[in-house]
Residue, then its C-alpha position, 0 to 999 in steps of 0.5 A: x500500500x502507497x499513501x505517499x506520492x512519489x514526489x512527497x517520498x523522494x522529497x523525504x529522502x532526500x531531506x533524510x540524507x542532508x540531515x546529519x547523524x544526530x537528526x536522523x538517529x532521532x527520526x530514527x527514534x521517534x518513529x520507533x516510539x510511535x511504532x511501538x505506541x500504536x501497537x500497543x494501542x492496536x493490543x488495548x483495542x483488541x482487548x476492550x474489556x482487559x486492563x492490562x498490567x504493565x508486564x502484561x503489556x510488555x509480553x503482548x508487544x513481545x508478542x507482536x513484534x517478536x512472535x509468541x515463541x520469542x515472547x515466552x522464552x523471553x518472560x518465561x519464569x517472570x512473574x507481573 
């Protein structure tokens, strides 16, 4: 799926590489924040009755970035 237009996404780029490290590893950053917000905000809609611990929480995003296999050998033996 294309929600960009060619010119927009070249334009991107190309202002990406004028930008020196600093910048881009905060691009860098915040789009992985707002990654992991809507996916956790993707987990709480699919679980509108469920208030989820923080634990909780971490292992359902373990979960859907990494698959469950990852997730439980990750938080296996860890307790909420």
């Amino acid at each position: 799926m294309r929600d960009t237009s060619p010119k927009a996404n070249a334009r991107y780029f190309e202002l990406l590489r004028q930008a020196g490290p600093q910048r881009r590893l905060a691009i860098c950053v915040g789009l992985s924040r707002a990654t992991r917000e809507l996916a956790i905000a993707g987990i709480r809609h699919s679980h509108p009755n469920h208030v989820f611990s923080d634990h909780e929480l971490r292992q359902k995003l373990a979960e859907r970035l990494y698959g469950a296999k990852v997730a439980r050998r990750v938080f296996a033996g860890r307790s909420a």
